[in-house]
GUSE-662190 format. One record per residue: x, y, z of N, C-alpha, C, O in turn; residue in one letter. Coordinates in steps of 0.2 Angstrom, whole numbers, plus 5000, padded with zeros to 4 digits. Example, Ala and Ser with C-alpha at 12.3 -4.5 7.8 and 13.67 -1.06 7.14 Angstrom:
BEGIN
506649725039506249785039506649845039507149835042a;506449895035506849955036506450005039506750065040s;
//
This chain:
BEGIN
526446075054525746095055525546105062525046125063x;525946085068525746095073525246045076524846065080x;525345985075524545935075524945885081525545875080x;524645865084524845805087524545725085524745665088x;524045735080523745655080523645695069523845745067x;523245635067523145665062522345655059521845635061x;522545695053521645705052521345655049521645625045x;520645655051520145575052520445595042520945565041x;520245625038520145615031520645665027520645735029x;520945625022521445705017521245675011521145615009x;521045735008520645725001520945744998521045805000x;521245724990521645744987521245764980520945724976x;521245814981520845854974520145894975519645884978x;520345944972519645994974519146004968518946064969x;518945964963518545984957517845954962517845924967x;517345954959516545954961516645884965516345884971x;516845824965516745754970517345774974517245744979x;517845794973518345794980517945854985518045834991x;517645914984517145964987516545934989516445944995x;515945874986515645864989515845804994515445784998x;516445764993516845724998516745785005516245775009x;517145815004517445865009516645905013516545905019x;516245915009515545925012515045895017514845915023x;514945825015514745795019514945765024514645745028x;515545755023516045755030516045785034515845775040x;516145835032516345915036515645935040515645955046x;515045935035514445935041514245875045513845885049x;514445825045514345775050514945785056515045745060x;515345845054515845845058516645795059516945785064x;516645785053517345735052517845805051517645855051x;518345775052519045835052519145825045519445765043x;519145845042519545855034520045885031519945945032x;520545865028520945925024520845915017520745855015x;520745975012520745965007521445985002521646045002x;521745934999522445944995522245974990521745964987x;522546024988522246044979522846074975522946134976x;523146044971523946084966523746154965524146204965x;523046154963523246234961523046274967522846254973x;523146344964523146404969522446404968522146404973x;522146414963521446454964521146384962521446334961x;520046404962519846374958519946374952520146424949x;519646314948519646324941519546354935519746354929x;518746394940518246434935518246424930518546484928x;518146374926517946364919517546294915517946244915x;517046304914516546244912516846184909516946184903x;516846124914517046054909516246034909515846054905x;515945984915515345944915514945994916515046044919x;514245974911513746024910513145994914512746034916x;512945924914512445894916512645864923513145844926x;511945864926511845804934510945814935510545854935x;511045744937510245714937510245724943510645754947x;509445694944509045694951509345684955509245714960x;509745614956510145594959510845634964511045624970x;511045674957511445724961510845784965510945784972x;510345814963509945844965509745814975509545854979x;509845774975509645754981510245734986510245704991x;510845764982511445784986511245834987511145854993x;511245884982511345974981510645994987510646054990x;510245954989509645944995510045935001510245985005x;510245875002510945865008511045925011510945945016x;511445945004511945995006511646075008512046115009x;511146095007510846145007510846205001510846265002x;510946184994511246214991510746214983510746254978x;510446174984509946134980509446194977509346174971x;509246244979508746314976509446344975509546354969x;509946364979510346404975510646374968511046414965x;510446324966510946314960510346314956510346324950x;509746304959509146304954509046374948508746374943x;509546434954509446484950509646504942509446554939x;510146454941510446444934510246384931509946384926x;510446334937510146264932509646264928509146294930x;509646234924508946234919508646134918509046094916x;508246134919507746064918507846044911507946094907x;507945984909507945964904507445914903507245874907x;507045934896506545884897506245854891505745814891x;506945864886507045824880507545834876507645884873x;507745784875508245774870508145754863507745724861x;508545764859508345764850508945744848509445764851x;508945694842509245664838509245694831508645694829x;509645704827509445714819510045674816510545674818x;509745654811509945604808510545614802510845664803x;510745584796511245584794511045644788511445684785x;510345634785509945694783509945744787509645794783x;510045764792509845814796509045834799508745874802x;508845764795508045764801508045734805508445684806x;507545744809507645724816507545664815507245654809x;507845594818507645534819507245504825506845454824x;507445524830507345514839507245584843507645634843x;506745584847506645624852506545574859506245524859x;506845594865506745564872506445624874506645684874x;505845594877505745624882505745624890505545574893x;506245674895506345644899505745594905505145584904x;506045574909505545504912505445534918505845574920x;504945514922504845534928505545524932505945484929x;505745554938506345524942506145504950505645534952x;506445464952506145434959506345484963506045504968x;507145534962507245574968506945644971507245694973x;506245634969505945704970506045774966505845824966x;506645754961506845814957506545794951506345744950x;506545834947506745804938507345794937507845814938x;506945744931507545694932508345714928508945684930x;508345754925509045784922508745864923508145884923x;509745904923509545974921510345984918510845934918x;510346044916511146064914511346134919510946164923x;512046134917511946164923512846204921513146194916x;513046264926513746304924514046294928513846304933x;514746254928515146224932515446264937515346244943x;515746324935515846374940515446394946515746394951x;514646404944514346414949514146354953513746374957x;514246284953513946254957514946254960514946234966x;515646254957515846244963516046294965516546284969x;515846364964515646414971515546424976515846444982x;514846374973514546354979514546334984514246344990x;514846274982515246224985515746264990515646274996x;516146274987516746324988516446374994516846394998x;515846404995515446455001515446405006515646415012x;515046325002514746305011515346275014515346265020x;516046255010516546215013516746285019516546275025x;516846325018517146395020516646395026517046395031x;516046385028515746395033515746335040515346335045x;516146285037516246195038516846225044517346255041x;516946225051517346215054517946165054518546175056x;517646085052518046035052518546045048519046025050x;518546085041518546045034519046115034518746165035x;519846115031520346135031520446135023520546075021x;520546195019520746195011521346205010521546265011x;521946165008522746195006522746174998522646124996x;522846234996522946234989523746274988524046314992x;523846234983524546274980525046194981525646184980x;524646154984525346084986525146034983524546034984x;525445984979525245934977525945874981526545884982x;525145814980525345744983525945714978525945694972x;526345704983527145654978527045594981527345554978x;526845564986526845494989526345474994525945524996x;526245414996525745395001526145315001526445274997x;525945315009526245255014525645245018525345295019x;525445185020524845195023525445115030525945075030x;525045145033525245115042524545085045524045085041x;524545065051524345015054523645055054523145035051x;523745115056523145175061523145245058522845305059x;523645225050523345315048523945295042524345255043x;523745355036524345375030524745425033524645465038x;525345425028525645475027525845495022526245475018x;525445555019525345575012526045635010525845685012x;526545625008527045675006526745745003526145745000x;527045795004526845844997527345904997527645925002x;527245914991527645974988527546004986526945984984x;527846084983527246134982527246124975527546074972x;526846164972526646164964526746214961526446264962x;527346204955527246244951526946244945527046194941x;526546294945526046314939526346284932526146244928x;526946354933527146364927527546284924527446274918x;527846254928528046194925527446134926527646074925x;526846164928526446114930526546054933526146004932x;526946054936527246004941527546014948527946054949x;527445964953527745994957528445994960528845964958x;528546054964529046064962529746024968529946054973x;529945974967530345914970530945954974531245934980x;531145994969531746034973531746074982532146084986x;531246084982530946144989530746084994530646024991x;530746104999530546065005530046025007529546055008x;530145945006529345935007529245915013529545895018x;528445905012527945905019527645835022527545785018x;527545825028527345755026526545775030526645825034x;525945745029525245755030525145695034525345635032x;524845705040524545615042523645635042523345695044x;523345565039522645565040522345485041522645435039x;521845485044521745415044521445375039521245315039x;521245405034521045405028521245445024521345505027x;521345425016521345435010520945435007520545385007x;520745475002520245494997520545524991520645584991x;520845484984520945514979520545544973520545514968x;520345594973519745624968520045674964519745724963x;520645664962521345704959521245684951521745704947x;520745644949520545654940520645594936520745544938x;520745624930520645534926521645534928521945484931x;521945594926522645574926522845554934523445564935x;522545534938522645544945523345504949523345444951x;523645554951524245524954524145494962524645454964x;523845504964523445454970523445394968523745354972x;523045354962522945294958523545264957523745204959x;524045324953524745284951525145264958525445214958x;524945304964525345314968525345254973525845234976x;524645224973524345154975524445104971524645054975x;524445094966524645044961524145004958524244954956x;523445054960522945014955522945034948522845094946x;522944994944522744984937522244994935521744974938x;522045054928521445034926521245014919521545014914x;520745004919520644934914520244984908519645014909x;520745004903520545064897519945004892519944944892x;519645044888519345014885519445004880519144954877x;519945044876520145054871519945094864519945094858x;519445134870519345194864519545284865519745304870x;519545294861519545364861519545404854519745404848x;519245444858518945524850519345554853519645524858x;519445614850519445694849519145724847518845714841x;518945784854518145814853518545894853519145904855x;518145934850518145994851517546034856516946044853x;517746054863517346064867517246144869517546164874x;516746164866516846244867516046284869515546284866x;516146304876515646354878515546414878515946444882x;514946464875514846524875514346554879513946524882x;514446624880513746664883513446714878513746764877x;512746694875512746754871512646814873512646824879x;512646854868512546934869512146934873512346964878x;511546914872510946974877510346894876510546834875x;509546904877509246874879508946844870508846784868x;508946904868508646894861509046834859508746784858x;509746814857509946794854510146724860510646694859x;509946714864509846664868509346624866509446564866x;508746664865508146654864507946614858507546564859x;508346634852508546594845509046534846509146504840x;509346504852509546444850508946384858508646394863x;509146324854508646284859508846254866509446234868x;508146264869508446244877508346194879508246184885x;508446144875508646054877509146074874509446124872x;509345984873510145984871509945934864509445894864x;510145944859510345904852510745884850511245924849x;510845804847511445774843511245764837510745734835x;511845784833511845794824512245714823512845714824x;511945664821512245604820512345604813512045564809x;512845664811513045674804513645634804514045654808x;513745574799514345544798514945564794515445524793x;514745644794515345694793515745724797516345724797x;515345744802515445754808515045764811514745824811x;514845704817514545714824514945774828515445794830x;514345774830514145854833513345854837512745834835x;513545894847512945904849512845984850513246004846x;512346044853512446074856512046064863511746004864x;511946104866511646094873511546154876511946194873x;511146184880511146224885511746204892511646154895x;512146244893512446254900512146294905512246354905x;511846254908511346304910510846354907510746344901x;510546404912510046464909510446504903510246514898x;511046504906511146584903511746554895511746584889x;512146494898512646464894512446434889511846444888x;512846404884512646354877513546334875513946374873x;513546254876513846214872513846184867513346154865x;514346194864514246124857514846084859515246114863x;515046014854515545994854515445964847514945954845x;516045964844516045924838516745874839517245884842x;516545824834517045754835517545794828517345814822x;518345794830518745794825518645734821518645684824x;518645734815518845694811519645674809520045704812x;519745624804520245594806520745644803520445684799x;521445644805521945684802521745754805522145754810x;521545784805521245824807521845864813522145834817x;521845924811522545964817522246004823521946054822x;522245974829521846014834522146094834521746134838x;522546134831522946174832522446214827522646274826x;521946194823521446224819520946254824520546294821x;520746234830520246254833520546304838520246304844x;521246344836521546394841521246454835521246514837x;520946434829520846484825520046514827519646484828x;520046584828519346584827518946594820518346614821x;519146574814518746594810518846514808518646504802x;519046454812518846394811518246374815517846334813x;518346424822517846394827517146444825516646414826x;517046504821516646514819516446494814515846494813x;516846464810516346414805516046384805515546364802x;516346334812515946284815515246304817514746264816x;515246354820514446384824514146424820513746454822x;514246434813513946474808513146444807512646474804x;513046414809512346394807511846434812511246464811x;512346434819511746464825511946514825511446554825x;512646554824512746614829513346634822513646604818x;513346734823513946744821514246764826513946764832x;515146794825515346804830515146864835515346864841x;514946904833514746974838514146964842513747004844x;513846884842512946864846513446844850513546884855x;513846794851514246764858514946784859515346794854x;515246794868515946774868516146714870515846684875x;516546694867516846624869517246614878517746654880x;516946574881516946554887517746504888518246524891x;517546444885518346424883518046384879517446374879x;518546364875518746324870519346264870519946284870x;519046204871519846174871519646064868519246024869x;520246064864519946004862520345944868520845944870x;519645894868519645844872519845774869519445754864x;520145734871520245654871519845614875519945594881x;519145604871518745564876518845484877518545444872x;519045464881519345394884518645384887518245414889x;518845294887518345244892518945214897519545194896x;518645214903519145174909519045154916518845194921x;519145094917518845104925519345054928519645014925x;519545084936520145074940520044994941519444984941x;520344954941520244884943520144884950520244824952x;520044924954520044904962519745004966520145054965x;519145004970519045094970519445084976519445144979x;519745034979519945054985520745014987520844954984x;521245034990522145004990522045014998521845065000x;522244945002522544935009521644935011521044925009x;522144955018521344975019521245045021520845055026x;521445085020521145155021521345195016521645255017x;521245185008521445225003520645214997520345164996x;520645284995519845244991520145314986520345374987x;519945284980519745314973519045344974518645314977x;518845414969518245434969518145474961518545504958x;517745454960517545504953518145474945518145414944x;518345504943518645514936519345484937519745464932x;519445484944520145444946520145374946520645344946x;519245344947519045274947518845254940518945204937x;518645314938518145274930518245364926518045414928x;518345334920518345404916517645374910517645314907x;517245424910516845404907516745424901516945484901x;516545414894516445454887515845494890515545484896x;515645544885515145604888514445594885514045634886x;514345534881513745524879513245514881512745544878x;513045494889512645484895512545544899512045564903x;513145574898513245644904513245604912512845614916x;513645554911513545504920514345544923514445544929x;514745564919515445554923515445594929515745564933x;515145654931515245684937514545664939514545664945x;513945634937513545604942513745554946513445544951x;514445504944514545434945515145464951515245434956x;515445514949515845534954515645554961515745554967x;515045584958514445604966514245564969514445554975x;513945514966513645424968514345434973514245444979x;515045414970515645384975515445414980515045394984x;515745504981515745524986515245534991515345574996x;514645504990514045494993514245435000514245425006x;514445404994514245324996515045305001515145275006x;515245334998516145325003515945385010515845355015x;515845455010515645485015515145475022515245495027x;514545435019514345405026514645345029514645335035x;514945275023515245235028515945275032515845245038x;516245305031516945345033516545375043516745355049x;516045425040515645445045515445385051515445395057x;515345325047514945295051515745255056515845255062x;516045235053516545215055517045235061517245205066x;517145295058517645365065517245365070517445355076x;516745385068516145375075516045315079515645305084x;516345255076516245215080515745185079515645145084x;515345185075514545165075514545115069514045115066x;515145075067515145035063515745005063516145035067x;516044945060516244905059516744955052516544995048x;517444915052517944935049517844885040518144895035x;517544845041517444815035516744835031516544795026x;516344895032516044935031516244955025515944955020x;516844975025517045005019517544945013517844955008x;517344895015517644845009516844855004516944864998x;516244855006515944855001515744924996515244934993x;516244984998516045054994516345024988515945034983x;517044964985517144964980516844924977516744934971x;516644864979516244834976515644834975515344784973x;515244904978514744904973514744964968514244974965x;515245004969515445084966515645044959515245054953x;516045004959516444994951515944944946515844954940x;515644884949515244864944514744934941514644944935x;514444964946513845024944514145064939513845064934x;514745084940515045114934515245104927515345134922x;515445034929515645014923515245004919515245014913x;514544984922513944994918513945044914514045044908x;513945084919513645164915514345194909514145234905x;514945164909515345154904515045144898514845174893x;514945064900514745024893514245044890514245044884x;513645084896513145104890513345164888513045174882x;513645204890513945284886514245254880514045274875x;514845184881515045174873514445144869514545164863x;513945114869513945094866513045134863512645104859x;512945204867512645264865512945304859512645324854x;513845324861514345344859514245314851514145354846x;514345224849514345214845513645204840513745174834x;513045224844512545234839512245294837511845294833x;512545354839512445414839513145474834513145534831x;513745414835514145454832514545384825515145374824x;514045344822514345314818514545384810514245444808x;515045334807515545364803515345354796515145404792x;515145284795514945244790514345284787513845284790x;514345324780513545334780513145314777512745344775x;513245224774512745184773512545154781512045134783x;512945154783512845124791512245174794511745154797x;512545234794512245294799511545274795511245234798x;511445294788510945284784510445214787509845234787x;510645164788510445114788509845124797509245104799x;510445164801510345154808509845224811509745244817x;509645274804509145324804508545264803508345244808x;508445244797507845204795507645154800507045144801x;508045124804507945084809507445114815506945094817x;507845174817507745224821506945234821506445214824x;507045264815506245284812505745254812505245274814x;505845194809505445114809505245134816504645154817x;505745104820505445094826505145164834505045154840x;505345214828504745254834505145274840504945304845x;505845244838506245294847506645224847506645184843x;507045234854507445204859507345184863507245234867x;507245134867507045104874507545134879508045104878x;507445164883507845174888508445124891508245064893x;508945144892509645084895509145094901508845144902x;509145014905508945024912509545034916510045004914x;509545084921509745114927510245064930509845024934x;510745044930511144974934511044974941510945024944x;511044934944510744924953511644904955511944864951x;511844944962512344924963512644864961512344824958x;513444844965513844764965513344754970512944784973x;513544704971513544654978513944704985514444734983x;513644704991514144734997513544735001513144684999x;513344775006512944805009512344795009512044845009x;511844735009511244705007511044675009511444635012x;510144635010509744605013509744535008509344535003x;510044485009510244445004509344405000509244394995x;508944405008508444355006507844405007507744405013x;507444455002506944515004506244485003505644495005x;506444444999505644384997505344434993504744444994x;505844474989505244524983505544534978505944574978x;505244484973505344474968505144534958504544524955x;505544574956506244574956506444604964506044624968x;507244594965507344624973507644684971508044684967x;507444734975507544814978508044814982508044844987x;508644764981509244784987509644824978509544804972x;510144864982510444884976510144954972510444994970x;509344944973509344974968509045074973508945084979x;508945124966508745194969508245184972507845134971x;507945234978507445234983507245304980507545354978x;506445284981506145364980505945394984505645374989x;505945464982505845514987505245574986505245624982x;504745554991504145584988504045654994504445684997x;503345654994503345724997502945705001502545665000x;503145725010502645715015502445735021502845785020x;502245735025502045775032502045755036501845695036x;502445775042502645735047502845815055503145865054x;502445785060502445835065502545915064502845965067x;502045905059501845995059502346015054502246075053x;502845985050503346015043502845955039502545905041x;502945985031502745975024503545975020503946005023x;503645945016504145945011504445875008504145815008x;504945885005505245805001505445785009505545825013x;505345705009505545655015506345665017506445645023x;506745685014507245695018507445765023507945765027x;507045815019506945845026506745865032506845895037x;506245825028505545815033505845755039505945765045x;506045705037505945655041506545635043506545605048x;507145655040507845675041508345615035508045585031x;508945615038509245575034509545525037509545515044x;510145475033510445425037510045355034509745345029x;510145325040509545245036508745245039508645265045x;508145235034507645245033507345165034507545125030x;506945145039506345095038505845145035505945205036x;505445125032505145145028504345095029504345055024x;503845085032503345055032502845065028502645125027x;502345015025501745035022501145055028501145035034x;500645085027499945045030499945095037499445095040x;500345135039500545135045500745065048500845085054x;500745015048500944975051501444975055501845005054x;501444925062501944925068502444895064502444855059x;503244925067503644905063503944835068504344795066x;503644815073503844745075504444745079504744705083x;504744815079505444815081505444805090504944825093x;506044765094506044775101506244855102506244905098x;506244855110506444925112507244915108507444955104x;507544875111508244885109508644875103509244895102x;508144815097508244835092508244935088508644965085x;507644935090507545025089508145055093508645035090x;508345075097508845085101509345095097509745145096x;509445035094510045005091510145025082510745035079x;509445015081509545065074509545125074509845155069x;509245175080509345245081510245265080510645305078x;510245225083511245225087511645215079512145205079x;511445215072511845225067511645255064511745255058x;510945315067510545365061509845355060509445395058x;509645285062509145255058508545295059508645315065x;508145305058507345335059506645275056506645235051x;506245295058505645225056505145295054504945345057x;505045275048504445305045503645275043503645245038x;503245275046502545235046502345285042502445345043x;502045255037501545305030501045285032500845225031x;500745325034500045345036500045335045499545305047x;500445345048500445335056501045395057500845445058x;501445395058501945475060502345515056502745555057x;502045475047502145505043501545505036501245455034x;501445545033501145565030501045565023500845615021x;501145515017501145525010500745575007500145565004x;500945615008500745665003500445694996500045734995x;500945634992501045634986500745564983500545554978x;500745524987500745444986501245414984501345354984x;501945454981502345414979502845364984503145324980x;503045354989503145294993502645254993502945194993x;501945254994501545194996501445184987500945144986x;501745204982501445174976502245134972502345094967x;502745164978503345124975503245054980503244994977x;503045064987502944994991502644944988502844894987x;502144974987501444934982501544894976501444834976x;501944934971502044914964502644864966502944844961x;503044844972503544794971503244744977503544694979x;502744754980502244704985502844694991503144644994x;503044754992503544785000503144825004502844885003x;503044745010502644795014503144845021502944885026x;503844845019504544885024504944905019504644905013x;505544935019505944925016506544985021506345035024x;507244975020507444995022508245035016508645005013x;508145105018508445145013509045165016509045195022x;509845155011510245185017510445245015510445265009x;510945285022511145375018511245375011511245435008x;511345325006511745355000511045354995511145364989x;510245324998509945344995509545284990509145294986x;509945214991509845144988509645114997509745135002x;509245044992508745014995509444964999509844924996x;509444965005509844885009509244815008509544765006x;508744815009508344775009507844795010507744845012x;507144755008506644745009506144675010506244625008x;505344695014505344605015504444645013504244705013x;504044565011503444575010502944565017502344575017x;503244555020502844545027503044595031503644615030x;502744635037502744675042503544625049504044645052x;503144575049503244525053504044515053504344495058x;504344535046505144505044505444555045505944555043x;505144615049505444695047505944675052506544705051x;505944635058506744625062507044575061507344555066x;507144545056507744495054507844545049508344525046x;507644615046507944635042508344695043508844715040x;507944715051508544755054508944755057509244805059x;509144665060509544635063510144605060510644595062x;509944595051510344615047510844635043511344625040x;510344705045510744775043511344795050511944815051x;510744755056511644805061512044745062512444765065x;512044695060512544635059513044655056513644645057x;512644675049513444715043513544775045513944805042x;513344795049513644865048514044865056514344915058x;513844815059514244805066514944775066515344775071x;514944745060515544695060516144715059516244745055x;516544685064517344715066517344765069517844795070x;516844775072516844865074517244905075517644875079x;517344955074517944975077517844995083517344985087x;518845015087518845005094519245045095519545025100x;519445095093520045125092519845205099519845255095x;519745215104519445265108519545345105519345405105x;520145325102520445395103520045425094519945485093x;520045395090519645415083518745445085518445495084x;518445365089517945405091517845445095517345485095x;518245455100518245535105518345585099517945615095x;518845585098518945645092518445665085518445725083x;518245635083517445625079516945655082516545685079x;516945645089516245655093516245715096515745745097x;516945735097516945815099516945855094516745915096x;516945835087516945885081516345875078516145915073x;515745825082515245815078514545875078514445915083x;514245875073513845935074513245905071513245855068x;512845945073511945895070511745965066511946025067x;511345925060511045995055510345945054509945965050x;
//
C-alpha cells in the first residue's frame, strides 16, 4: 500500500456501527481504514428501529434531518392478546436526548447516508472486496492479514495472495458470526435461546393502501403464532412471524405461503416484497468487548440481541460512540492509554442488560402455552399496562465515585434540552458544542482555577452556566439539575453523566477527578500525536 507507518484505526466491517465507528473518527480527524468482504453495500433492510439516543448521533453527524425524511416517530405501541383483543398499549415516554424517544426507520437509507458523509471524510479510506484471516497485535500497532473475498464461495479466498494491514488499533464490528471475535479468542456467553422468525418487508402500491395499514408497530401475542407488524419507515411495512415448531423454513420461499401469511392486511398486487428471509434469533454477549490492549468488539460482534426491544443496533451505536471518542482522546495524546480499559467495562454490563430484558419481553409477548398466554392477557388487563423496564446506567469505568447525589447520575443518560447562547438558538450540542460538558445551575461561578479550565479545555471540555453564558430555553437542564439536587454536573462526548456534586464549591475536586482518569498513563508516544494532529479537523 505504499505506507510507511500504519493507520491510527482499521475497522473491520461496514454495516451501520462499523460506518458510524468510521464517522466519528474520521471527523475528528483520525486516519481510518474501513475492511468490508463485500464489494458493494448491502441495500436491504435488517434493523428497523433507533431511539433518541441514536438521534443524537445522526445530530453529531450532520445527518439527523436528512434521515428525518423517511424516518417516522413512533408514539405507540399495541399489544393484542391471545383473543386478538388488544391487551397493552405503551405510550411512548418523553426522551432526555432532545428527539422522540423512538422512530422506525429504512436501513438502506440511513446507510447511504452514512456511506455520503464517509466519502466526504479525507481521513477515512473504504476497501471492500477483502476480508480479515488474522490479527497479531505488537507492542505499538496490529497486524491484520487479509484476503480477497469470494462472493460466490462466501469465503475468503486463501489461495490468491494475501495482504498484510498495520493500524494502531482494532475495531471488530464484522457481526454476530464475527471472525475478528473468533480471531481474538473471546468467548461469548449464549444464552441459550433461539426462535425462528420469518422476517419480511414490503412497499406498498401507492399511498392509499399505505394508508390502510397502521403507523405504529403491533404485536399479536397469539400462542399459535406470535407475530408483530411495524412501519419501516414512512413509506416501508414489516411483519415477522415466529415458525412454529417442525415447521420448514423452505415454506416461506413460497409466495402463496407468504401471502397467506399477510392475507389479513394486504393481497398480493397492494405490495412488492422487499426481502424475505427467515432468521434464527439468539441471545449473546462476548465475555470481554476488548483482547490485548488495542483490539475492541462493537455492536452484534459484542452482543447479539433478540429483537423484542429493537436495542441491537442501538447498543451497537452506544459502542461506537463510546469507543470513538476514547480512541480520539488518546492518539491525540490528550489522554492516558488505560482510558480505554473502561469502554468494556461499562459497554457489556449495559448490554447485557438490555439482553435480559429483550428475553424476558420476548418471553411475555411470545408465550406458547394458551392457558398461560390466557392467564397472562387477564393479568395484563387487570392491571392496566406494563411498567416500563428502567433504562440500565452503564458498568463501572469512567466515573465520579463520591457526587453526594443521591440516587447518583454517574453512568447514567444526560439530557439535552434546547438553548441560547452567543447569538445561536438550538439543542445544546450544537449550540454549545460537544466533547465533555460542566454543566452549572443558577448561573453560578464554576470555581474552577485558571489552569484547572485550561486543563479541561485541552480534552474538549466547555462550561456551560444556565442562566449566565447560556440560556435554558426550554427548562429542561435546570429541571433535570433540580429534580436530582445537582447544583454541576459533568457530561461526557458519549452523552452519560462522569459525575455530579450538590454544591457549586466541589465543582473542582470533580474536575480534578475527571483529568486524573482521563490523564492516567498518558500517552507518550510523539510520532501518533503528531500524526493525529496533522489529520485533525474542527467541525
Amino acid at each position: 500500500m505504499g505506507r510507511d507507518e500504519p493507520h491510527d484505526v482499521a475497522i473491520i466491517g461496514a454495516g451501520p456501527v462499523g460506518l458510524v465507528a468510521a464517522a466519528l473518527l474520521g471527523r475528528a480527524g483520525v486516519d481510518v481504514v474501513v475492511v468490508e468482504r463485500y464489494p458493494d453495500p448491502f441495500g436491504l433492510p435488517r434493523a428497523i428501529r433507533m431511539d433518541h439516543e441514536a438521534m443524537r448521533i445522526w445530530q453529531e453527524l450532520g445527518i439527523a434531518e436528512e434521515l428525518l425524511a423517511d424516518a417516522l416517530p413512533v408514539v405507540r405501541y399495541e399489544w393484542f392478546g391471545a383473543d386478538g383483543e388488544p391487551i397493552v398499549a405503551f405510550d411512548m415516554p418523553p426522551a432526555p436526548s432532545g428527539w422522540v424517544f423512538s422512530y422506525t426507520f429504512f436501513q438502506p437509507e440511513l446507510e447511504a447516508a452514512l456511506e455520503r458523509l464517509i466519502d466526504r471524510l479525507p481521513t477515512v479510506q473504504m476497501r471492500r472486496g477483502v476480508a480479515c484471516t488474522g490479527v497479531v497485535e505488537h507492542d505499538d500497532h496490529i497486524v491484520i492479514e487479509l484476503a480477497p473475498f469470494d462472493v460466490a464461495a462466501n469465503a475468503p479466498d486463501l489461495s490468491a495472495a494475501a495482504e498484510e494491514l498495520q493500524a494502531r488499533y482494532l475495531i471488530g464490528a464484522d457481526g454476530a458470526r464475527s471472525t475478528v471475535r473468533g480471531l481474538l479468542g473471546i468467548p461469548a456467553n449464549d444464552a441459550g435461546f433461539g426462535e425462528r422468525w420469518f422476517v419480511i418487508d414490503l412497499l406498498p402500491r401507492d399511498a392509499d393502501v399505505a394508508a390502510r395499514l397502521p403507523d405504529f408497530p403491533m404485536q399479536f401475542c397469539e400462542p399459535g403464532r406470535p407475530h408483530m407488524m411495524a412501519p419501516n419507515g414512512r413509506r416501508h411495512r414489516r411483519w415477522e412471524f415466529m415458525l412454529i415448531e417442525n415447521e420448514d423454513a423452505a415454506d416461506y420461499e413460497r409466495p402463496d405461503h407468504i401471502w397467506g401469511l399477510l392475507s389479513p392486511w394486504l393481497a398480493p398486487d397492494e405490495a412488492t416484497i422487499v426481502r424475505g428471509a427467515v432468521y434464527e434469533f439468539r441471545a449473546a454477549v462476548a465475555e470481554s468487548f476488548q483482547a490485548g490492549r488495542r483490539c475492541f468488539l462493537v455492536g452484534d460482534a459484542a452482543h447479539r440481541m433478540p429483537p423484542h426491544l429493537g436495542e441491537g443496533m442501538c447498543s451497537g451505536l452506544r459502542d461506537a460512540k463510546a469507543l470513538a471518542w476514547r480512541l480520539e482522546l488518546v492518539l491525540r495524546g490528550s489522554a492516558g492509554t488505560s482510558l480505554l480499559d473502561s469502554y468494556s467495562s461499562e459497554r457489556l454490563p449495559h448490554a447485557q442488560a438490555l439482553v435480559d430484558q429483550s428475553l424476558a419481553m420476548g418471553k411475555v409477548s411470545c408465550e406458547r402455552d394458551p392457558m398461560a398466554a390466557a392467564q397472562r392477557d387477564r393479568a395484563l388487563r387487570a392491571a392496566g399496562g406494563v411498567e416500563p423496564w428502567p433504562f440500565p446506567a452503564l458498568g463501572p469505568g469512567l466515573g465520579h465515585a463520591d457526587d453526594g447525589i443521591s440516587p447518583s447520575l454517574v453512568g447514567q443518560l444526560s439530557v439535552q434540552g434546547s438553548v441560547e447562547s452567543a447569538g445561536r438558538s438550538g439543542r445544546f450540542d450544537d449550540v454549545v458544542g460537544r466533547g465533555f460538558s460542566l454543566i452549572l445551575d443558577d448561573g453560578g461561578p464554576d470555581e474552577l482555577s485558571p489552569a484547572a479550565r485550561a486543563a479541561f479545555e485541552s480534552i474538549g471540555g466547555r462550561v456551560a452556566a444556565l442562566g449566565a453564558n447560556v440560556s435554558d430555553t426550554d427548562g429542561a437542564l435546570t429541571g433535570w439539575l433540580r429534580a436530582h439536587g445537582a447544583a454541576a454536573v459533568v457530561v461526557r462526548p458519549d452523552f452519560y453523566v462522569f459525575g455530579a456534586v450538590a454544591r457549586v464549591a466541589d465543582v473542582p475536586a470533580l474536575v480534578d477527578d475527571l483529568l486524573a482518569q482521563v490523564h492516567a498513563t498518558a500517552a507518550t508516544n510523539p510520532q501518533t500525536i503528531r500524526k493525529t494532529q496533522e489529520n485533525h479537523v474542527h467541525h
